[in-house]
N, C-alpha and C positions, 0 to 999 in steps of 0.2 A: 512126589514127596507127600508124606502124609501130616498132618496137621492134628495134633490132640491139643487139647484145653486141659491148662494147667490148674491142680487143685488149688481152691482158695483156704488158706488156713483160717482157721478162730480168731489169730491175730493180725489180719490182714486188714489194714484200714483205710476202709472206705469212701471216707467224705472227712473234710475238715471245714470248721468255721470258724469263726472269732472266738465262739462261749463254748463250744461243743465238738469233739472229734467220735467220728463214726469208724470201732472197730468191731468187726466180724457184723453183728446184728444188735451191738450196743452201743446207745448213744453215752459217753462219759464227758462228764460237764466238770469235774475235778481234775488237778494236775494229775500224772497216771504213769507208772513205766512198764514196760513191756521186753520182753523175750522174746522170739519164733516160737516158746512153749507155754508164757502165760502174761496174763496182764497182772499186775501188782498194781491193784485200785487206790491203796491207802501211802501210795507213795505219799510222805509227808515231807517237803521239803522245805529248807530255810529259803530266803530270798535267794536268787541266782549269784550277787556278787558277795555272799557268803557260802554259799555250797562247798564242802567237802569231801572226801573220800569216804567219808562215815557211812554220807547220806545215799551212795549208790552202795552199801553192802551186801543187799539182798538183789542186786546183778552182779554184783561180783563173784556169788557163791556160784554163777552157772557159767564163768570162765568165758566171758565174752571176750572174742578178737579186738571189738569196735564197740562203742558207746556212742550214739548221737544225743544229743541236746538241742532240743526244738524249745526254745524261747521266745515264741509267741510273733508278733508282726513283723518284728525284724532282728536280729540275731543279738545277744547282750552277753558277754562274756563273764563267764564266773573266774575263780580266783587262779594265777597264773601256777600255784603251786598244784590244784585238784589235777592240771594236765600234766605237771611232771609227774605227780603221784601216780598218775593212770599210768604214762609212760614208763615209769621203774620197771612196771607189772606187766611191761609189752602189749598196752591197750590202745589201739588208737583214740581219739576222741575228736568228735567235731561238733562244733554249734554254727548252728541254721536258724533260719523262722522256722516255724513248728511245719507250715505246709512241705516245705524242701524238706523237712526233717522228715515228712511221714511218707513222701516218696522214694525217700532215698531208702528208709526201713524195709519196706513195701520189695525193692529190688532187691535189696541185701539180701534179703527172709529168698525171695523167689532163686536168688543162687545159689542158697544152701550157704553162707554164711552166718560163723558165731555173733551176731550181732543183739544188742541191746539199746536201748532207747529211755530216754525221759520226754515227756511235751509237758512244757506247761501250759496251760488252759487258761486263759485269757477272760475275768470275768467284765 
């Protein structure tokens, strides 16, 4: 059986720290969401237990299956309505610590799933 080496995407991420997530060859020290197709650097969001469906609209325009939510050292739930809303829309959603969250991306992305992402970044 032969064995090839999977391509690594632009948004494959790398390394995680408390202040700073390494994706592709860039170190981002701001909260950040990401796609399999781009990072959105200026994701600006409200606190986690006000987030709403507003605030992910520019992942919503690219039809993700799945949204994960990486909330930094250990997982904090936003508002119980943003996950009906997600659901009406046949989204799944899950919140993690950001590390889980960026491994789980990391797999999702390598199976060719529509998945989408938020980390918040931990100053």
């Amino acid at each position: 059986m032969k064995f090839t080496r999977d391509q690594i995407s632009a948004v494959t991420i790398r390394h995680v720290d408390s202040g700073a997530i390494k994706v592709g060859d860039e170190l981002l020290k701001d909260s950040f969401a990401v796609s399999p197709d781009e990072i959105i650097r200026d994701w600006q969001a409200s606190r986690i237990d006000q987030l709403c469906e507003e605030d992910f609209g520019q992942l919503l325009a690219a039809n993700p299956e799945m949204i994960l939510l990486g909330t930094g050292a250990k997982p904090e739930f936003p508002p119980r309505e943003l996950v009906f809303s997600l659901a009406r829309r046949g989204i799944g959603f899950e919140v993690m610590d950001t590390a889980a969250a960026c491994r789980t991306f990391n797999i999702l992305v390598g199976d060719g799933s529509k998945v989408a992402a938020v980390f918040i970044v931990e100053k």
